[in-house]
N, CA and C atoms as a LAMMPS dump frame, in Angstrom:
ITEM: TIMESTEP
0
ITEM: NUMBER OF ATOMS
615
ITEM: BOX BOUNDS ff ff ff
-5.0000000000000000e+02 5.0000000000000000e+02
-5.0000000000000000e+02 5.0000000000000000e+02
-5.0000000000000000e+02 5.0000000000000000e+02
ITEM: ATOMS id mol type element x y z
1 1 1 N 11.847 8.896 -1.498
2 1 2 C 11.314 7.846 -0.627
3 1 3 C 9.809 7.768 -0.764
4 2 1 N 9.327 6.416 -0.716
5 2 2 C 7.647 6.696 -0.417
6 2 3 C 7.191 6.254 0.769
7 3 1 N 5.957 6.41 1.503
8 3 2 C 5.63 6.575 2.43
9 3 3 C 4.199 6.169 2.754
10 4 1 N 4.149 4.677 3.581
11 4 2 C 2.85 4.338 3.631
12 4 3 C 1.631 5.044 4.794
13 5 1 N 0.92 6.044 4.396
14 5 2 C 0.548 6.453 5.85
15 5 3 C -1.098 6.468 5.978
16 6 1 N -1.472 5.647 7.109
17 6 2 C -2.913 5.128 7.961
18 6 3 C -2.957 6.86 8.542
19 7 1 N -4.251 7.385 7.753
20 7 2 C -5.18 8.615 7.964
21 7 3 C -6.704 8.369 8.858
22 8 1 N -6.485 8.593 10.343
23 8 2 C -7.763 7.892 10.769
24 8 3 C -8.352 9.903 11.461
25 9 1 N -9.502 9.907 10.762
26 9 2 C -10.224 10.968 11.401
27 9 3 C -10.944 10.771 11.989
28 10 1 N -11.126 11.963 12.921
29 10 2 C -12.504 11.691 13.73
30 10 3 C -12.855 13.003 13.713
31 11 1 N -14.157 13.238 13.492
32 11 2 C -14.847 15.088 13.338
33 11 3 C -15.626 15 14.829
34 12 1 N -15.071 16 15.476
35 12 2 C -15.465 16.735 16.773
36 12 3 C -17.139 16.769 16.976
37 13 1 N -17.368 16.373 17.989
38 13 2 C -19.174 16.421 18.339
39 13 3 C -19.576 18.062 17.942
40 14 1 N -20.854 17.865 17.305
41 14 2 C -21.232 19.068 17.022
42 14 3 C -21.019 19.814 16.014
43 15 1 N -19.729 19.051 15.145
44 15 2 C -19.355 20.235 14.261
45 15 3 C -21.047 19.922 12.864
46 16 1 N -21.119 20.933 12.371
47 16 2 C -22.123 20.912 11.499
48 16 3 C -21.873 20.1 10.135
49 17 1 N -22.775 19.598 9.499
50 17 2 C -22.933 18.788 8.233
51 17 3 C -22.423 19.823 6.999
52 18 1 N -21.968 20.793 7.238
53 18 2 C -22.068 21.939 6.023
54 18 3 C -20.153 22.051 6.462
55 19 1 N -19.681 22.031 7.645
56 19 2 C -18.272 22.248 8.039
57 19 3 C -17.755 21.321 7.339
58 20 1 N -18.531 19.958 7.576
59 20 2 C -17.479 18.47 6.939
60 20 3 C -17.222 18.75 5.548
61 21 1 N -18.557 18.866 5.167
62 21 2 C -19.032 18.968 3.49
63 21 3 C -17.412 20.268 2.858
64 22 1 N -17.389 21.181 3.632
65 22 2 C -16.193 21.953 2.683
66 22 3 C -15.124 21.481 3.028
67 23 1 N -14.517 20.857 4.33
68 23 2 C -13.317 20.545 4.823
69 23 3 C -13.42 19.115 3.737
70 24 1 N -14.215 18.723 3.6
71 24 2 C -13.843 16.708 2.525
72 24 3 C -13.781 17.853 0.824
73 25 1 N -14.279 18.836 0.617
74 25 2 C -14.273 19.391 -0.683
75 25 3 C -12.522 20.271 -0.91
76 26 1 N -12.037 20.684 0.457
77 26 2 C -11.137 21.184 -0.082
78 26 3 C -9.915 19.732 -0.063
79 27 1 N -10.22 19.115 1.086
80 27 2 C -9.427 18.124 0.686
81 27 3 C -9.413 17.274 -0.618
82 28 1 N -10.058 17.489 -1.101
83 28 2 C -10.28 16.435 -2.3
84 28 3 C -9.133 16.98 -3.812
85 29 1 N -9.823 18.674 -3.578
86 29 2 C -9.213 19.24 -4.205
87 29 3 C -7.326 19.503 -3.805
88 30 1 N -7.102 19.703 -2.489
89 30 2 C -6.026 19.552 -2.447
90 30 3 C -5.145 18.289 -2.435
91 31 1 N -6.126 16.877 -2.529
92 31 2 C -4.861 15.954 -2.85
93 31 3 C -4.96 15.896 -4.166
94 32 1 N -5.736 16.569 -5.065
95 32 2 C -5.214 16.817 -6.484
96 32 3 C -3.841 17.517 -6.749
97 33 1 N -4.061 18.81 -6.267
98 33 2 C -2.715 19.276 -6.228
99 33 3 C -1.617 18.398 -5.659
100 34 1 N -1.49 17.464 -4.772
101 34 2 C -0.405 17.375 -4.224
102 34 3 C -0.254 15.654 -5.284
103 35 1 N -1.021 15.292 -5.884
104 35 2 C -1.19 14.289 -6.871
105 35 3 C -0.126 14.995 -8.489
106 36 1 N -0.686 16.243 -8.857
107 36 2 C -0.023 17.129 -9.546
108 36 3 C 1.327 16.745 -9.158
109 37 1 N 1.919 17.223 -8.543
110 37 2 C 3.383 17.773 -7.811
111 37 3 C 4.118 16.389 -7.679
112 38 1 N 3.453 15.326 -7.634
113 38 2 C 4.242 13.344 -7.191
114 38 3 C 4.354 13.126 -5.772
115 39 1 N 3.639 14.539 -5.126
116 39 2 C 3.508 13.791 -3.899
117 39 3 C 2.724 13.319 -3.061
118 40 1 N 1.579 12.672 -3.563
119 40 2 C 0.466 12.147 -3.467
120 40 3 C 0.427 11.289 -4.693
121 41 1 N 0.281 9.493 -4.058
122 41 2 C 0.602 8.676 -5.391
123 41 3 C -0.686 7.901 -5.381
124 42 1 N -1.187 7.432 -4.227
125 42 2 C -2.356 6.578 -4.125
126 42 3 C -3.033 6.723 -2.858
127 43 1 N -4.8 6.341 -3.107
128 43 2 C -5.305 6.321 -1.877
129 43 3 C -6.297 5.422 -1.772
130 44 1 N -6.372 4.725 -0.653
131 44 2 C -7.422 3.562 -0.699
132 44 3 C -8.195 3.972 0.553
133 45 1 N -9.011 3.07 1.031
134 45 2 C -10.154 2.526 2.102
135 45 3 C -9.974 1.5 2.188
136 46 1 N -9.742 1.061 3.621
137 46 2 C -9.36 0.061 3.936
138 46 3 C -10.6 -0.39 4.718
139 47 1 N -11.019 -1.663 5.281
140 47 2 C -12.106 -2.14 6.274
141 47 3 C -12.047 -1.606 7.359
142 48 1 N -13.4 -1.328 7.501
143 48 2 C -13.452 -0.288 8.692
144 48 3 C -14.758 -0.514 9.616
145 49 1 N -14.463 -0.275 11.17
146 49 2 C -15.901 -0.617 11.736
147 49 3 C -16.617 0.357 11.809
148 50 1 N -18.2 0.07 12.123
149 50 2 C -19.266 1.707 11.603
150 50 3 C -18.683 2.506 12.551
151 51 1 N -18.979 3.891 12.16
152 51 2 C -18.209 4.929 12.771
153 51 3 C -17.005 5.315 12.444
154 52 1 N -15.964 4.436 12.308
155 52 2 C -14.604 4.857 11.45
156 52 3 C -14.72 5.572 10.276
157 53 1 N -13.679 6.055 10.343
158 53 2 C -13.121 6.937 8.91
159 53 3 C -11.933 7.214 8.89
160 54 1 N -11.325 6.141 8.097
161 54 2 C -9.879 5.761 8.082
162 54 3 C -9.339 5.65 6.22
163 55 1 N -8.121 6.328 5.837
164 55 2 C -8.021 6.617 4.722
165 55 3 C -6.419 5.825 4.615
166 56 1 N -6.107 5.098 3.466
167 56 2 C -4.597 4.713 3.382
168 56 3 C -4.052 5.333 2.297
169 57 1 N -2.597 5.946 2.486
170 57 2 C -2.225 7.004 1.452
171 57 3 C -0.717 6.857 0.913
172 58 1 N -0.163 6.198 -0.411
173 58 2 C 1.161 6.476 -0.556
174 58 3 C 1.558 7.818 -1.002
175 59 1 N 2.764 8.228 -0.341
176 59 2 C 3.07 9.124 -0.795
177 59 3 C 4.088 9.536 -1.024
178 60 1 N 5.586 10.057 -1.402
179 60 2 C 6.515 10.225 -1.87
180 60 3 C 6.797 11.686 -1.572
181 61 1 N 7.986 11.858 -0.947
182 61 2 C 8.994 12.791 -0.591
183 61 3 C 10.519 12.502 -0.49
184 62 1 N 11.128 13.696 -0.266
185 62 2 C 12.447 13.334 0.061
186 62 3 C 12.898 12.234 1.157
187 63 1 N 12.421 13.12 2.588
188 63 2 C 12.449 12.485 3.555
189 63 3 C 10.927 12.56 4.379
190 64 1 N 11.613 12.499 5.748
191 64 2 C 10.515 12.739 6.411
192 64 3 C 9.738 13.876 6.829
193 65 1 N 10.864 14.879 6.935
194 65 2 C 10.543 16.232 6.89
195 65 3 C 9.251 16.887 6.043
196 66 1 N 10.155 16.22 4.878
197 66 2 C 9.489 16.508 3.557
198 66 3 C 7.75 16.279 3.735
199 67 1 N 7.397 15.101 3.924
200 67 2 C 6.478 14.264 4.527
201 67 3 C 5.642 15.476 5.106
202 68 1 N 6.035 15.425 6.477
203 68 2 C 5.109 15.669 7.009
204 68 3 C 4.565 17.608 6.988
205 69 1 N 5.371 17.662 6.21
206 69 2 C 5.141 18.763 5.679
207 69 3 C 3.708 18.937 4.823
208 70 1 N 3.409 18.241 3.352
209 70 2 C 2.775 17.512 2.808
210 70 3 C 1.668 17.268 3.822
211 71 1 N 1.51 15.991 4.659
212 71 2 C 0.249 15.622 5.556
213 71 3 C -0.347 16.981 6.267
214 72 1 N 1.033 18.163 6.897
215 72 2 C 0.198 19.28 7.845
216 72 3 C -0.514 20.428 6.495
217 73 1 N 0.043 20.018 5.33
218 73 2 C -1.144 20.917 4.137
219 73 3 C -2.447 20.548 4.26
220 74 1 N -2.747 19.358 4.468
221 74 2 C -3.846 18.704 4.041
222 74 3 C -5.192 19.3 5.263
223 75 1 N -6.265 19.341 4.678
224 75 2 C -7.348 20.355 5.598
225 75 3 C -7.835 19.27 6.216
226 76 1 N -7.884 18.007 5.902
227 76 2 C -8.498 17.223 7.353
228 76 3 C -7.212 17.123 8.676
229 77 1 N -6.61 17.607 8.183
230 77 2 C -4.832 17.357 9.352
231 77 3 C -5.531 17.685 10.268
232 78 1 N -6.452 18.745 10.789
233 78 2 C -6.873 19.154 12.055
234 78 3 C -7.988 18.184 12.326
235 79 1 N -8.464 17.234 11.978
236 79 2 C -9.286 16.113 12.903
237 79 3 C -8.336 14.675 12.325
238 80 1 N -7.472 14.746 11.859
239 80 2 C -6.559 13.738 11.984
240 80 3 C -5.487 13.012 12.584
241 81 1 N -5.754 11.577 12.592
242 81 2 C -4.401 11.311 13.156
243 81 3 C -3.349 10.425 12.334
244 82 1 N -2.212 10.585 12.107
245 82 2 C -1.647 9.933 10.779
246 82 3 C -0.119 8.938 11.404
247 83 1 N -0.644 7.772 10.846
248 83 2 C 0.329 6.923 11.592
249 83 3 C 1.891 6.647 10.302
250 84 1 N 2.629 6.827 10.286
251 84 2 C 3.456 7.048 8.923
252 84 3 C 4.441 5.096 8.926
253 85 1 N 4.323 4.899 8.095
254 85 2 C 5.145 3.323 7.536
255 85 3 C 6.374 3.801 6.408
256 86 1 N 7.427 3.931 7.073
257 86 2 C 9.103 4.316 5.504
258 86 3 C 8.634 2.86 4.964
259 87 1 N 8.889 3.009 3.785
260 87 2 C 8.769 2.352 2.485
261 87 3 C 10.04 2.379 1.827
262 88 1 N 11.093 1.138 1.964
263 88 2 C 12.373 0.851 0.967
264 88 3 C 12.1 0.465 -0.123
265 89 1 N 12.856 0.545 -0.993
266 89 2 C 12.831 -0.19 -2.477
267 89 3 C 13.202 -2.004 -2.495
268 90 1 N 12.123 -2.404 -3.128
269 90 2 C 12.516 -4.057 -2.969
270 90 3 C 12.687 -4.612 -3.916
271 91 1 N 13.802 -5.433 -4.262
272 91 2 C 14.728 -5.728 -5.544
273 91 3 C 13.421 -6.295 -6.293
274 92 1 N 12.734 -6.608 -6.098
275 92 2 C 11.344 -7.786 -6.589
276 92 3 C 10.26 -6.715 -7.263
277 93 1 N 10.615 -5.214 -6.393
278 93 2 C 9.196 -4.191 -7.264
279 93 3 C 8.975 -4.002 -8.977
280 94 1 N 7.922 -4.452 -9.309
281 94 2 C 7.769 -4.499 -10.764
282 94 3 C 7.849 -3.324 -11.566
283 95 1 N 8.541 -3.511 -12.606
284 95 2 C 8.809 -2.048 -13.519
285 95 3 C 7.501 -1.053 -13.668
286 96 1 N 7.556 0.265 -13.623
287 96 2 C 6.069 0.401 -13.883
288 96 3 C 5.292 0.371 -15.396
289 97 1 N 6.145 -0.271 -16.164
290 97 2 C 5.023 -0.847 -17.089
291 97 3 C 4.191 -1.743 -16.623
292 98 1 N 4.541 -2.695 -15.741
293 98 2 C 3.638 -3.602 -15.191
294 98 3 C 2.572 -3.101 -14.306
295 99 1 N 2.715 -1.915 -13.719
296 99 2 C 1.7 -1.124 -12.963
297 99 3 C -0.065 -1.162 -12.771
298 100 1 N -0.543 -1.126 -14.235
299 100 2 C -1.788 -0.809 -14.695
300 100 3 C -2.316 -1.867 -15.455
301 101 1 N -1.914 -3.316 -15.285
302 101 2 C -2.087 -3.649 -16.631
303 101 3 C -3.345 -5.19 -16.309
304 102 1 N -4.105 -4.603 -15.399
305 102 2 C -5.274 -6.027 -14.948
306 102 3 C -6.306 -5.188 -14.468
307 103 1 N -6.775 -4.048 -15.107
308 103 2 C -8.024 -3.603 -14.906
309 103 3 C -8.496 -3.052 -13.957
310 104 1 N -9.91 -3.337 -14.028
311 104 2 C -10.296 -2.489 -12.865
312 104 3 C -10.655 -3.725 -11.244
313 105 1 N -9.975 -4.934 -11.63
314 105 2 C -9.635 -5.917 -10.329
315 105 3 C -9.53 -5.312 -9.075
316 106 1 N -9.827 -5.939 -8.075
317 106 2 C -9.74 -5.1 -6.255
318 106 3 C -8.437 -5.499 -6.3
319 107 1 N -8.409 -4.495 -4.935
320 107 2 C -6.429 -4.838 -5.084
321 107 3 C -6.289 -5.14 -3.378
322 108 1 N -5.687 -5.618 -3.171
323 108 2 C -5.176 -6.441 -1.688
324 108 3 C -3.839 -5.641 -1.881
325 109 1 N -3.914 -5.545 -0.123
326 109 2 C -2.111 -5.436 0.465
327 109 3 C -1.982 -6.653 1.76
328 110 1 N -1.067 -6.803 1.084
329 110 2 C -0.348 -8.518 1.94
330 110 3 C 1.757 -7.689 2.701
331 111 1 N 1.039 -7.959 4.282
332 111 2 C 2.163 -7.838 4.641
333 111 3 C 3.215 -8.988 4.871
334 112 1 N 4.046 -9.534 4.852
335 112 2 C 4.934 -10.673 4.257
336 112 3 C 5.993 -10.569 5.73
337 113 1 N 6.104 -11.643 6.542
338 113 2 C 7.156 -11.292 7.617
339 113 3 C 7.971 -12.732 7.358
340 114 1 N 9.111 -12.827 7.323
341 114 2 C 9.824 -14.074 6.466
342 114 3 C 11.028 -14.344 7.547
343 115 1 N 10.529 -15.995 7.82
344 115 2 C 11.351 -16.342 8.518
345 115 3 C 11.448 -17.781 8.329
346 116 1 N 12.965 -17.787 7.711
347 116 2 C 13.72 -18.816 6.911
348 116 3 C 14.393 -20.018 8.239
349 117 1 N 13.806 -21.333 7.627
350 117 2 C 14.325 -22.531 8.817
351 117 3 C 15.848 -22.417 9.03
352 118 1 N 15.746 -22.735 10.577
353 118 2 C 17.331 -22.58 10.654
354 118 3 C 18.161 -23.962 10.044
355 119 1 N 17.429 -24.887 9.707
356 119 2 C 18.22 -25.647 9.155
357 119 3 C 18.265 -25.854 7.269
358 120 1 N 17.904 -24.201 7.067
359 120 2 C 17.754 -24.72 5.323
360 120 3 C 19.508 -24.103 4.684
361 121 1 N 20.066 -24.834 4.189
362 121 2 C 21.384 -24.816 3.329
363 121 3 C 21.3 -22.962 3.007
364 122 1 N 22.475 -22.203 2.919
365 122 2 C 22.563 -21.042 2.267
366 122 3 C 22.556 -20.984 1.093
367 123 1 N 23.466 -22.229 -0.135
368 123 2 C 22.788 -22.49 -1.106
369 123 3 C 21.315 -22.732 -1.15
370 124 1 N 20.437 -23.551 -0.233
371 124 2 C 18.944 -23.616 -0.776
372 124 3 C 18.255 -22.006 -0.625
373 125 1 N 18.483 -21.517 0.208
374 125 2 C 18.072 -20.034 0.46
375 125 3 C 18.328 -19.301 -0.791
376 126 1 N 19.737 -19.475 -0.931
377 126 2 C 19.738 -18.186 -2.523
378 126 3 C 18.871 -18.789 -3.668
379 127 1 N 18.475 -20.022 -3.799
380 127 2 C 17.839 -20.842 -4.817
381 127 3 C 16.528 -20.509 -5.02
382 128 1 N 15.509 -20.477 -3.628
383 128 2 C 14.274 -19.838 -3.582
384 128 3 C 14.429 -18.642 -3.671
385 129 1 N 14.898 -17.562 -3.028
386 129 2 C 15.377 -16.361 -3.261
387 129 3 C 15.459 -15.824 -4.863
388 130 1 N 15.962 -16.377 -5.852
389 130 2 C 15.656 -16.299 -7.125
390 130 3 C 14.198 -17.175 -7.908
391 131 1 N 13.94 -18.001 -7.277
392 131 2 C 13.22 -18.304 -7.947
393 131 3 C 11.813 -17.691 -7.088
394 132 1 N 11.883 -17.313 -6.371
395 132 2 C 10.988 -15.308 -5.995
396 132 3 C 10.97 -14.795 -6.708
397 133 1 N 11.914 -14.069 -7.177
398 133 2 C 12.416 -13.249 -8.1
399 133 3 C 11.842 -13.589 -9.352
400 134 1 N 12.179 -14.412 -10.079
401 134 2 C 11.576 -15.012 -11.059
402 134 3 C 10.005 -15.273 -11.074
403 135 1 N 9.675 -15.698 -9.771
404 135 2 C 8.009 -15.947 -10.006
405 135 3 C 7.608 -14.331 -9.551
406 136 1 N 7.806 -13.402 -9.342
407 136 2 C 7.375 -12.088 -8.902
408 136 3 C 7.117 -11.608 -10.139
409 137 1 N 8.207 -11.465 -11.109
410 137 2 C 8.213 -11.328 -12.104
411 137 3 C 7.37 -11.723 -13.195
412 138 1 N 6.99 -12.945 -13.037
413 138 2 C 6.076 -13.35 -13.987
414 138 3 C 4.526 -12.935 -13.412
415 139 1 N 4.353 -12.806 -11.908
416 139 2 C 2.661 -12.23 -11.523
417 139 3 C 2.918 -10.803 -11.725
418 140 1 N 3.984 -10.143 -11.989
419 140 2 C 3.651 -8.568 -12.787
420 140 3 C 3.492 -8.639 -14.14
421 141 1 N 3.609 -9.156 -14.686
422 141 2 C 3.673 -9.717 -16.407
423 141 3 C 2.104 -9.932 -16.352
424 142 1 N 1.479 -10.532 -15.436
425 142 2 C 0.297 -10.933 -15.11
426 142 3 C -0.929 -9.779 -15.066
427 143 1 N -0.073 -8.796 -14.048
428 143 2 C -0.793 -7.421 -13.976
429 143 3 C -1.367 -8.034 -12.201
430 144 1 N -1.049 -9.286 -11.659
431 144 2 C -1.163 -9.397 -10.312
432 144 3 C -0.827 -8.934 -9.624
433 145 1 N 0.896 -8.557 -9.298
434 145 2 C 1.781 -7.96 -8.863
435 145 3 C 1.857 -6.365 -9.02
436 146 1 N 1.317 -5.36 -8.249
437 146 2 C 1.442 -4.054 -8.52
438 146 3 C 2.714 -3.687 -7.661
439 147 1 N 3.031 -3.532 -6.974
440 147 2 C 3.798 -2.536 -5.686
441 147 3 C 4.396 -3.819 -4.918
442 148 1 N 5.728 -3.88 -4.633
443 148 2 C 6.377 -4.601 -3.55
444 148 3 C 7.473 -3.829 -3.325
445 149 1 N 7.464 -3.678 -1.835
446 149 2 C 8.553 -2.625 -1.115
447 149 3 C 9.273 -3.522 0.181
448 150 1 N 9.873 -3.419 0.693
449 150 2 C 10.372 -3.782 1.961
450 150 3 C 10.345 -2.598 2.566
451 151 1 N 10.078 -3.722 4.02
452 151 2 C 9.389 -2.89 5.836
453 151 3 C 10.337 -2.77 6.707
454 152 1 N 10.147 -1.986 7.251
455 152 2 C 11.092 -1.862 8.931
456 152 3 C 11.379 -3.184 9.566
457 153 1 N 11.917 -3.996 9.644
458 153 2 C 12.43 -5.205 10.319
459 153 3 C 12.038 -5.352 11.503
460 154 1 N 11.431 -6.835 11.916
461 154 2 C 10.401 -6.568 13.181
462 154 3 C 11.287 -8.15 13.509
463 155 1 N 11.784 -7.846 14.83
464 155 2 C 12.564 -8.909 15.811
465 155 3 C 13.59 -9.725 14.536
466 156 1 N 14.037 -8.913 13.784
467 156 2 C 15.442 -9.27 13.014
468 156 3 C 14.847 -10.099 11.606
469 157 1 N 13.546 -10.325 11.512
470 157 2 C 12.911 -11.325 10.719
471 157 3 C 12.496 -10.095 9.783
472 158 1 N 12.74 -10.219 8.501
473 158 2 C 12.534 -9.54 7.081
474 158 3 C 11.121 -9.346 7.017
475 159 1 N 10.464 -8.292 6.545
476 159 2 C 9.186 -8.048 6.385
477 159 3 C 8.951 -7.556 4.681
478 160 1 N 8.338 -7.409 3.844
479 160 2 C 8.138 -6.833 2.876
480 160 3 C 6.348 -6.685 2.77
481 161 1 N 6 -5.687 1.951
482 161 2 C 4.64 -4.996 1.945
483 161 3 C 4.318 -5.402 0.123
484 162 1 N 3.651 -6.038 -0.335
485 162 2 C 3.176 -6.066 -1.388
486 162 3 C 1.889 -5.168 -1.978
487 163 1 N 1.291 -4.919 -3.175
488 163 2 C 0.36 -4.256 -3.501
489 163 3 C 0.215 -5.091 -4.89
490 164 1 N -1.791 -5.923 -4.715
491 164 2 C -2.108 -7.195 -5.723
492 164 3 C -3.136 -6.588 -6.224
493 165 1 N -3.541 -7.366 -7.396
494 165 2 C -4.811 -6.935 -7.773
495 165 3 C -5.206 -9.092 -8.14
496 166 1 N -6.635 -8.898 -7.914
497 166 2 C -7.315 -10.387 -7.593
498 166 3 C -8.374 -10.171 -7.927
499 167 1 N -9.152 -11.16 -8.205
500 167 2 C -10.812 -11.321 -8.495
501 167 3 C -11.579 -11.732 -7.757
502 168 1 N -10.857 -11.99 -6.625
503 168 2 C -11.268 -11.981 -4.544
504 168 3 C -9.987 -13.076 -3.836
505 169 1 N -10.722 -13.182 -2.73
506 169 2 C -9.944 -13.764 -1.68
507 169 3 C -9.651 -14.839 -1.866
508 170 1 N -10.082 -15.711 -2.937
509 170 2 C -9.92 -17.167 -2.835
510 170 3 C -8.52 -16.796 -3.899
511 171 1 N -8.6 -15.951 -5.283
512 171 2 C -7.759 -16.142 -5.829
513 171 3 C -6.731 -15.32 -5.537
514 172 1 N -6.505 -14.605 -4.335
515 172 2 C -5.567 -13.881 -3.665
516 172 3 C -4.755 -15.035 -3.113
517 173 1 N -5.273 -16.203 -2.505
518 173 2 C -4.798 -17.219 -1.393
519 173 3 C -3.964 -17.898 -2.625
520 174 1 N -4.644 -18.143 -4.03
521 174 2 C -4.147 -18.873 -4.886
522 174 3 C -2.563 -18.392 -5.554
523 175 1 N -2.629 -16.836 -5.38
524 175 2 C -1.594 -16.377 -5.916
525 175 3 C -0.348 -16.29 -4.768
526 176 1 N -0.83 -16.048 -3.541
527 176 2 C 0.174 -16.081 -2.392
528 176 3 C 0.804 -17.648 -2.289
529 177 1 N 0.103 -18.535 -2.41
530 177 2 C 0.257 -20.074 -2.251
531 177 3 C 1.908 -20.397 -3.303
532 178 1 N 1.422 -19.356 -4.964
533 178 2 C 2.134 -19.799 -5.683
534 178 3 C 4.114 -19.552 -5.455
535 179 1 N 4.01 -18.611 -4.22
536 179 2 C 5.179 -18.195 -4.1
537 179 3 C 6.251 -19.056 -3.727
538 180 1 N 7.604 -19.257 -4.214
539 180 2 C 8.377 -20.444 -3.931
540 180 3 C 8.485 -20.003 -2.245
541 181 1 N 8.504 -18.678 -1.8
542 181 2 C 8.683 -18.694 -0.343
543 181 3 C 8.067 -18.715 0.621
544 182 1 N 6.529 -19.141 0.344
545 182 2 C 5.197 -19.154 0.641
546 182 3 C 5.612 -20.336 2.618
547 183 1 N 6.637 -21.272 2.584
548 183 2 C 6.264 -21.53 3.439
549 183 3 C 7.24 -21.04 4.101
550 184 1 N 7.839 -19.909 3.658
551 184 2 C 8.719 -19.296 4.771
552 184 3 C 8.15 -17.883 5.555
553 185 1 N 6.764 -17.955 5.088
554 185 2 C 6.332 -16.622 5.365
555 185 3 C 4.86 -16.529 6.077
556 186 1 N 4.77 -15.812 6.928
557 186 2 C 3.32 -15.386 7.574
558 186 3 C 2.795 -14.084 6.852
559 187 1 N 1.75 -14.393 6.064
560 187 2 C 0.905 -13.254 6
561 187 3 C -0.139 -12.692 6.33
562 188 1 N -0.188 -11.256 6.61
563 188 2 C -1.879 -10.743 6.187
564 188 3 C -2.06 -9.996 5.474
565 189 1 N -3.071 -10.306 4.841
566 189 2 C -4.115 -9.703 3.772
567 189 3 C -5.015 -8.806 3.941
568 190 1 N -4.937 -8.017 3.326
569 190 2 C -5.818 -6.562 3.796
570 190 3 C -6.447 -6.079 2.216
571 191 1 N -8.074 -6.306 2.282
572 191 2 C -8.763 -6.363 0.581
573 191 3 C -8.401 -4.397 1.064
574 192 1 N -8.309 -4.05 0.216
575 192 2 C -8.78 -2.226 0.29
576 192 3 C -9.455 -1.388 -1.15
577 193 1 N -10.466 -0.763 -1.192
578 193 2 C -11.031 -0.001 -1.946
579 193 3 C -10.39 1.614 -2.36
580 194 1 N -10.686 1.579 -3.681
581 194 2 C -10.218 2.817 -3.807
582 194 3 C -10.92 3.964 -3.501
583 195 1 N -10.049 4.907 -3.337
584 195 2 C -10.952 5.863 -2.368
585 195 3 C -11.267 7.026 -3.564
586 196 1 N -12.153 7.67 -3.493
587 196 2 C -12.922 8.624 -4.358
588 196 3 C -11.814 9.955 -4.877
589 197 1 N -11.053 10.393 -3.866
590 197 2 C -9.964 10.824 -4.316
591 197 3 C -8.453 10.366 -4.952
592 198 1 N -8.758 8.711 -4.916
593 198 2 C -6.89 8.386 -5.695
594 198 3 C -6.578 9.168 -6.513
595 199 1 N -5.435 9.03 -6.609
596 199 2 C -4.942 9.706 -8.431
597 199 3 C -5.156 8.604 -9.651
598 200 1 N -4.855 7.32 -9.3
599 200 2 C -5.117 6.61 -10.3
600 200 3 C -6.715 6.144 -10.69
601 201 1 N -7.632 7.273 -9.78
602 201 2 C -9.119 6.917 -10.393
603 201 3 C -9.513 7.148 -11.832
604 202 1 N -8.815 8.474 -11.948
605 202 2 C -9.078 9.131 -13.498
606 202 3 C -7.996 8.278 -14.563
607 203 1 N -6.902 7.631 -14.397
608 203 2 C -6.346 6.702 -14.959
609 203 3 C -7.021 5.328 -15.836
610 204 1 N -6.159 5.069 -16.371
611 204 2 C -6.145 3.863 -17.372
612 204 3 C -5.978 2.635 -16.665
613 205 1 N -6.521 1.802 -16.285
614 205 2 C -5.737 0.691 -15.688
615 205 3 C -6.737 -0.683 -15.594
């Protein structure tokens, strides 16, 4: 399973500039190791107001157990608080040859909550439904399309979590627009930076 999880710290008044400095050094080093092992896959920075320090992290285990096993290794766990998102497999996620293949582009996560008119035909539904499929397919071919998973279901209405890479916000809007299911869906867009520890920093991509 993988596992989307919001890392928000906060370091205790007082603690010294020399405490942070080894607690961010061993962490760094230990999400190498746990990068080693596949269970630590990615990490970004997401927008944040001054004062925050908030980290976004996929990560992969069995279950949940597994999980949080993993997060209580980690040496910031003791000024952390970690909010965890299950991550399903979504028929639409691009092979990972398509993974790496648009550079060093910013990458957006677009959460997708889809809610289909009650008066559209079940034939017209399976029709867009593939031709999703089909256009998903061609923005990973693209190297647009990194990561698409499906979400926990929120008031019975389908959610799915994407992961883009864009040359900003205008051509993020351009690529969301292109989707045949674009008007069945509310999104938000979330730009995020990679964070100094990913695994895919030292990568090809």
């Amino acid at each position: 399973m993988e596992f989307l999880v919001t890392m928000t710290t906060q370091v205790p008044a007082g603690t010294s500039d020399d405490v942070v400095a080894d607690v961010r050094r061993r962490e760094a080093a230990h999400s190498r190791d746990l990068a080693e092992q596949g269970l630590l896959l990615r990490l970004w920075r997401p927008p944040v107001e001054t004062g925050e320090w908030r980290t976004l992290g996929l990560f992969s285990g069995e279950n949940g157990e597994q999980l949080e096993k993993t997060l209580a290794s980690m040496p910031l766990r003791v000024w952390r608080r970690d909010e965890v998102t299950p991550l399903a497999p979504h028929p639409n996620d691009p092979a990972p040859g398509h993974r790496a293949s648009r550079g060093q582009l910013p990458e957006f996560f677009t959460v997708f909550t889809i809610q289909i008119p009650r008066d559209v035909a079940p034939d017209e539904v399976s029709a867009v439904t593939a031709r999703e499929a089909v256009r998903a397919g061609e923005l990973a071919d693209q190297g647009a399309l990194v990561r698409l998973w499906q979400l926990p279901a929120a008031a019975r209405q389908p959610r799915a979590m994407g992961l883009w890479r864009a040359a900003d916000q205008l051509q993020m809007h351009a690529i969301l627009d292109s989707l045949p299911m674009a008007s069945w869906m509310t999104v938000q867009t979330t730009p995020v930076a990679v964070h100094p520890s990913d695994p895919a920093a030292t990568s090809t991509s």
